[in-house]
C-alpha positions in Angstrom: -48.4 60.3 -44.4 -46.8 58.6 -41.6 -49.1 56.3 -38.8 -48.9 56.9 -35.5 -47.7 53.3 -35.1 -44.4 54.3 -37.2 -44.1 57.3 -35.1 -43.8 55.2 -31.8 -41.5 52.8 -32.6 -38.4 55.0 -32.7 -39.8 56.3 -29.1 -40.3 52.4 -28.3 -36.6 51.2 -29.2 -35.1 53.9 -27.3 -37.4 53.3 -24.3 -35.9 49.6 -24.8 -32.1 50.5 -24.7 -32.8 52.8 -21.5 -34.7 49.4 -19.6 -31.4 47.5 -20.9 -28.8 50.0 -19.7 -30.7 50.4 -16.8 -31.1 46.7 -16.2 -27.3 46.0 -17.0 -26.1 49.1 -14.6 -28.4 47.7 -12.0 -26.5 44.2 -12.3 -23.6 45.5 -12.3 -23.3 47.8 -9.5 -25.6 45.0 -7.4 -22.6 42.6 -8.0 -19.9 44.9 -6.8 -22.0 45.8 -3.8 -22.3 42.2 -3.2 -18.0 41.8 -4.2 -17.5 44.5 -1.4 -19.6 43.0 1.3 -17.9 39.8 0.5 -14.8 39.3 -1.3 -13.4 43.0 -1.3 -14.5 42.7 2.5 -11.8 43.8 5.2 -10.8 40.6 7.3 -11.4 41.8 10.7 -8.3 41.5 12.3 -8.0 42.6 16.5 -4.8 44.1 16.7 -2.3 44.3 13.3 -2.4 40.9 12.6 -3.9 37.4 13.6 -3.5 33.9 12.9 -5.8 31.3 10.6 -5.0 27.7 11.8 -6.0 25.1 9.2 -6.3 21.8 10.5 -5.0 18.5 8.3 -7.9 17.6 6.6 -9.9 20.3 6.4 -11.5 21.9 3.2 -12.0 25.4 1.6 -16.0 24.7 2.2 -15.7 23.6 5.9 -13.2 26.2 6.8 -15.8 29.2 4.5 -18.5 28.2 6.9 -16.6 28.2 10.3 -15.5 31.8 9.4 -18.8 32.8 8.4 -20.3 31.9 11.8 -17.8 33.5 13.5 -18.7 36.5 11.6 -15.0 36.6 9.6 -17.1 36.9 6.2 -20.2 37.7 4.6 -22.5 35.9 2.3 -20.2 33.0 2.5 -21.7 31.6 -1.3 -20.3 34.0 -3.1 -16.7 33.2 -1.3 -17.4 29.3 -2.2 -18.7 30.0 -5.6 -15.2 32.6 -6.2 -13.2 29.9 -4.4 -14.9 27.1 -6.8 -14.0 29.0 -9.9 -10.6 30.5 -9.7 -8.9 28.3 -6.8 -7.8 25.1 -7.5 -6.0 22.3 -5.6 -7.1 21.4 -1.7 -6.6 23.3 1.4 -3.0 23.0 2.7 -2.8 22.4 6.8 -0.9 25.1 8.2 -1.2 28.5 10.3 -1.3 31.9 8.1 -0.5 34.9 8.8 -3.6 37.9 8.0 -2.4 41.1 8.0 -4.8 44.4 9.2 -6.2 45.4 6.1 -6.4 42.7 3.7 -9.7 41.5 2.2 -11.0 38.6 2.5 -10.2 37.9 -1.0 -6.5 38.3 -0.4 -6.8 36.4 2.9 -8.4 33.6 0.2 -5.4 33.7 -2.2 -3.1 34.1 0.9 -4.3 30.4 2.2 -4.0 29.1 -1.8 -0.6 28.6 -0.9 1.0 26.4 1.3 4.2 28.5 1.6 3.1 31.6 3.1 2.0 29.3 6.1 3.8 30.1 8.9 4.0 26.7 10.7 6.7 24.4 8.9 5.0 20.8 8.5 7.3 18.3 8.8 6.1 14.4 8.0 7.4 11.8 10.0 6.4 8.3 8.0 5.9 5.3 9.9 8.2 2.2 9.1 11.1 4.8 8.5 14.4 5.2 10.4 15.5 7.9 12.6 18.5 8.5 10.7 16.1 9.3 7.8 14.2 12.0 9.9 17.2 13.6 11.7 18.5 13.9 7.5 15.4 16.1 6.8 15.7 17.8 9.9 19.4 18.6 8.6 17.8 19.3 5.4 14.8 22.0 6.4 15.5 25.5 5.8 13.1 26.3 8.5 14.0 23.8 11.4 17.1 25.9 13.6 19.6 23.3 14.1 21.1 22.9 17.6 22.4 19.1 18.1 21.4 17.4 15.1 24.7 18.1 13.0 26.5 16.9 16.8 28.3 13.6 17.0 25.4 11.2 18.0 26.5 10.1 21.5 26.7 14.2 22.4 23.4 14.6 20.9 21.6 11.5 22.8 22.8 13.4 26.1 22.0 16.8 25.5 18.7 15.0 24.4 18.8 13.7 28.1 16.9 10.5 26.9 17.9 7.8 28.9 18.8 5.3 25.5 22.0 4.8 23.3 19.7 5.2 20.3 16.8 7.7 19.0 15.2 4.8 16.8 12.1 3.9 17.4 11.3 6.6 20.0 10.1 9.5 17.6 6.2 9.1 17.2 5.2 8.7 13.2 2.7 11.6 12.4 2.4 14.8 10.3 3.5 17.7 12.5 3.3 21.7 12.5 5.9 23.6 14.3 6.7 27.2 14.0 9.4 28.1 11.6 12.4 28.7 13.1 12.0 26.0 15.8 14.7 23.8 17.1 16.2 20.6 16.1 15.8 19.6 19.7 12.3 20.6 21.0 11.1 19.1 17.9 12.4 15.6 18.8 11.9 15.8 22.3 8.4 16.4 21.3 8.2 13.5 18.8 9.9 11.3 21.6 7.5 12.4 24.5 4.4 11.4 22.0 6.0 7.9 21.4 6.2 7.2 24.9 2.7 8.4 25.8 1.4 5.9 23.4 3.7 2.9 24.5 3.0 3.3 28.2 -0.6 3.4 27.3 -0.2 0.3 25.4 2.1 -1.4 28.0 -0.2 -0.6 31.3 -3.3 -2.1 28.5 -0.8 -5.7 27.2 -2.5 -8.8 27.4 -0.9 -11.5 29.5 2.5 -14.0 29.4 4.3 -11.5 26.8 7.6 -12.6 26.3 8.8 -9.1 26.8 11.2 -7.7 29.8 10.2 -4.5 29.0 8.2 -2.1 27.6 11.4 -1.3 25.2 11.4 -4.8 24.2 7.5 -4.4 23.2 8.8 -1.0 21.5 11.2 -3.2 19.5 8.5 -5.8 18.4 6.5 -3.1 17.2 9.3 -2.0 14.7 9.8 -5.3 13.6 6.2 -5.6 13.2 5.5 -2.6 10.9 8.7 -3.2 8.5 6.9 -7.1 7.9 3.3 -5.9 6.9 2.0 -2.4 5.7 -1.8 -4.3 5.9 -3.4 -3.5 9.4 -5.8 -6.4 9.2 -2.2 -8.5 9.1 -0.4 -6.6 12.3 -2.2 -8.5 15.1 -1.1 -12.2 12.9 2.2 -11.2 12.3 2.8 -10.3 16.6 1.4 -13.5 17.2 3.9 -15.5 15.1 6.8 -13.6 16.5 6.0 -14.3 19.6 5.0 -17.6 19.8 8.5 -17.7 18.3 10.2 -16.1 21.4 8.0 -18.6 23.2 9.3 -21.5 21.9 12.7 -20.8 21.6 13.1 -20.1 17.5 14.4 -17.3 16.1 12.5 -14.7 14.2 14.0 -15.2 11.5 12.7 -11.7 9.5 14.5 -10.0 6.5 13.9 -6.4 7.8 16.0 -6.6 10.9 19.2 -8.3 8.7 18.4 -5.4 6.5 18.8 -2.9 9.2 21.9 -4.3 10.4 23.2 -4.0 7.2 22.8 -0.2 7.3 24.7 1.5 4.0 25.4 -1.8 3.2 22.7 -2.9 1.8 21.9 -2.5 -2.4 18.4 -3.6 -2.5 18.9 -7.0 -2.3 19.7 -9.9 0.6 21.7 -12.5 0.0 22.6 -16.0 1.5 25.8 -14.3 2.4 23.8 -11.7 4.6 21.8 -13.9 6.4 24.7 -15.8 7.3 26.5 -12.9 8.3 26.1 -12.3 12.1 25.6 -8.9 12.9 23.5 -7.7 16.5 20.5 -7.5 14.4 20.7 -10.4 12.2 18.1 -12.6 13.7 18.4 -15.7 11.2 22.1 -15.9 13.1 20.9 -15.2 17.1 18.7 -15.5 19.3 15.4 -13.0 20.9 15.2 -9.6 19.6 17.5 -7.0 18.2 19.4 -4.5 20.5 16.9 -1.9 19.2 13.9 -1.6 16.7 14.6 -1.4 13.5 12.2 1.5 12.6 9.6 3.9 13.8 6.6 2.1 14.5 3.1 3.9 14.8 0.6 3.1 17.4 -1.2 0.2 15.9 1.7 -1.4 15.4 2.4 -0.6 19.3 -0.6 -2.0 20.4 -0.4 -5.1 17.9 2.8 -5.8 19.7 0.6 -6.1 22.7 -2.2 -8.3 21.4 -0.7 -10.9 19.3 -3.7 -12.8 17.7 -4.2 -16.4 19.6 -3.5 -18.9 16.1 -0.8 -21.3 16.6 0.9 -19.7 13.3 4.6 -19.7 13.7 5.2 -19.5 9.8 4.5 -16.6 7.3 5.6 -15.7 3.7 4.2 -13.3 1.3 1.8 -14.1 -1.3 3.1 -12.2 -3.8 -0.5 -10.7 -4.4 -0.3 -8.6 -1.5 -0.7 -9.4 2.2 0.6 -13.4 3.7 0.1 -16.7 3.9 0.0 -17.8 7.5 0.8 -21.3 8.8 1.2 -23.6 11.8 3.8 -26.1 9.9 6.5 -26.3 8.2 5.3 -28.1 5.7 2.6 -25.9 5.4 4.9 -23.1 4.8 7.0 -24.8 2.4 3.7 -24.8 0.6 3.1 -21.5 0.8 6.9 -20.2 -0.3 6.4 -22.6 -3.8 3.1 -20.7 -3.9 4.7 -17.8 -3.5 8.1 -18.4 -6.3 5.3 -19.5 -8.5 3.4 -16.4 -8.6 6.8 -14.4 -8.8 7.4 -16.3 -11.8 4.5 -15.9 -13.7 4.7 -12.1 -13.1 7.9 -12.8 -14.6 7.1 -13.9 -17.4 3.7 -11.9 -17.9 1.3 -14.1 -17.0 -1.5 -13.4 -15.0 -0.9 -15.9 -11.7 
């Protein structure tokens, strides 16, 4: 005769698999609430559309929490733990494009990818040339060229700026313009920024510059940032070019022969080239260049302004990064066998 006890436990396994189905349905359709009130979320958008601006730097965490305060999305977790788990790679800097209707989810993958922004970045790197930036302005698919592909004394004047040469003048910096936009508001814009920041710098220059002008400074500054890409270096490196003007002796700098060179050049200098007068060969004349020789940010501006106070006139690489700074000649002579030493012991594998 069967127990009670055996009785019950069929009862008690199917009481079980309810709880569990139960349990599991309540999980399940708590999670897709939560999905809709988050993810699967309508962006509200005022109109048919609005812009998302995402600013150079900023991340996927900082940008989920400014939309959540101003009430874009809901339980702003869930969209970082989703994000965390199928999103990879950083934010790209841009504006995008949301659509009415789209969820947030969408508006999510929508910003995954930096080619549905619709700004067009375009880099401008500092120590390059102007003829390198009006290339990839040639180049972009979404710049709308106007003068660039002009001959380049028509394009200087329906630039209207009052200088035979765009180099130097375009302000280094990562930029957004809309797609579409032209060759020419986009350098007039770069050019306007370069000389906010040098008339700054000029109206702040210390005293007894050996500059005419604030162009002159401008072409320091270029000379400057081709010599040394370590900031703590910029300030030493002015001084020793100007004390240089002071005194009488020529710069004397590689970059500026290179320049001069233009097409010319294969990577290499040789005694034939820096006895080769050219208007910006300045082992063969005296003073500065006609123009810089580069695009030159704003530290390199202002370092043109403060040269250090040393009595360095001399520099030469280490050959271990950064330079070796002197007063004399001898001193630099040092330096330079220093300098041919370490080059050959990386030669020949050895740790210098």
């Amino acid at each position: 005769m069967m127990s009670r006890m055996e009785k019950n436990r069929p009862e008690k396994k199917k009481t079980n698999i309810r709880f569990w189905f139960v349990a599991l349905f309540v999980i399940v359709a708590g999670c897709w609430i939560i999905y809709g009130l988050s993810l699967g979320r309508q962006y509200p958008v005022d109109g048919q559309k609005q812009f998302i601006s995402i600013n150079q730097g900023e991340t996927y965490t900082g940008l989920i929490d400014r939309l959540a305060q101003q009430n874009k999305i809901d339980f702003p977790t869930v969209v970082k733990i989703y994000r965390k788990l199928m999103v990879h790679g950083t934010l790209k800097a841009g504006v995008y494009e949301v659509e009415k209707g789209m969820t947030v989810l969408e508006v999510l993958q929508l910003m995954s990818n930096a080619e549905n922004s619709q700004m067009n970045k375009i880099m401008v790197i500092d120590g390059t040339t102007s003829k390198q930036l009006l290339d990839r302005l040639r180049q972009d698919p979404f710049v709308t060229k106007t003068i660039v592909n002009l001959p380049y004394d028509q394009m200087m004047a329906e630039l209207g700026i009052p200088y035979k040469s765009l180099e130097g003048l375009l302000a280094p910096n990562t930029y957004f313009f809309n797609k579409g936009e032209t060759d020419k508001r986009i350098i007039l814009n770069l050019y306007h920024r370069q000389m906010d920041a040098l008339d700054h710098a000029w109206e702040n220059r210390a005293d007894n510059l050996p500059y005419k002008n604030k162009y002159e400074a401008l072409i320091m500054a270029s000379i400057i940032k081709k010599e040394t890409s370590v900031d703590s270096e910029l300030n030493e490196v002015s001084g020793v070019f100007v004390r240089r003007l002071q005194h009488g002796m020529r710069l004397q700098t590689d970059p500026t022969v290179i320049y001069g060179l233009g097409d010319q050049y294969d990577g290499s200098i040789t005694k034939q080239d820096l006895r080769t007068p050219t208007p910006y060969n300045t082992y063969t004349m005296n003073g500065l260049p006609p123009t810089p020789i580069a695009l030159p940010d704003t530290k390199s501006i202002e370092a043109a302004m403060h040269p250090d106070d040393s009595k360095n006139v001399y520099f030469v690489a280490t050959g271990n990064g950064g330079h070796k700074f002197s007063e004399t000649l001898a001193e630099h002579n040092a330096a330079v066998q220093s300098y041919l030493s370490v080059l050959k012991a990386k030669k020949n594998g050895a740790t210098p």
